[in-house]
C-alpha positions in Angstrom: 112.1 20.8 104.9 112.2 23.5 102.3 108.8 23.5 101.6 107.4 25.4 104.4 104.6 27.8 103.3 105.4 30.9 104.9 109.3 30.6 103.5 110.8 30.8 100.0 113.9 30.9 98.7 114.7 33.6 95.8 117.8 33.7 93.1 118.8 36.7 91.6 121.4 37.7 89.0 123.0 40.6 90.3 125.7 41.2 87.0 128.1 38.7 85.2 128.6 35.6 86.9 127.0 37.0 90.2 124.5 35.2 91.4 122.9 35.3 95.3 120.1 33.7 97.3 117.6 35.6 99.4 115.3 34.1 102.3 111.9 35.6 102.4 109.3 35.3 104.8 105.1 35.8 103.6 104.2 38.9 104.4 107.7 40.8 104.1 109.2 43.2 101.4 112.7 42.8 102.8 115.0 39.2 102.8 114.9 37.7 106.2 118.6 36.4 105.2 121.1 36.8 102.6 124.1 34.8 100.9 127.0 36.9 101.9 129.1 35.6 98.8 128.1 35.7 95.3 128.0 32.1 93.3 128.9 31.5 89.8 125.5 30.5 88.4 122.1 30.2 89.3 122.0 26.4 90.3 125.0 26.6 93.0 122.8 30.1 94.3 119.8 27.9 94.7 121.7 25.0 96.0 123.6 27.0 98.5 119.8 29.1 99.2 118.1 25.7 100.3 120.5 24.4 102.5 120.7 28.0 104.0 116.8 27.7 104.2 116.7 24.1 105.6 119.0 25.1 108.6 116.9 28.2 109.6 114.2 26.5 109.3 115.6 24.1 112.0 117.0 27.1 114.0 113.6 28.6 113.9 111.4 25.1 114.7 113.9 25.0 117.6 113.2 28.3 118.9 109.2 28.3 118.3 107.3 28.0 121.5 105.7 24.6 122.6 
């Protein structure tokens, strides 16, 4: 469910063994959504990112009208 074309998933490096997800929607300059806690390397921050991805992206199918 990650792969939806208008959403992606970014990891940054934001100093020493802080790493964070951002959600970003086509078309925006800002994130969408944000990890609120920083993650000790970049695979856990793109774990975490997905899985924060897959539920909006179930939260937001939900809420899309019929």
């Amino acid at each position: 469910m990650t792969d939806h074309p208008d959403f992606s998933v970014i990891v940054k490096n934001e100093g020493a063994a802080q790493w964070e997800w951002e959600i970003y929607r086509a078309g925006r300059k800002s994130p969408i959504k944000r990890s609120e806690v920083f993650f000790s390397n970049e695979a856990e921050a793109n774990r975490a990112g997905r899985k924060a991805l897959t539920l909006f992206l179930s939260n937001f199918q939900n809420e899309a009208p019929r």
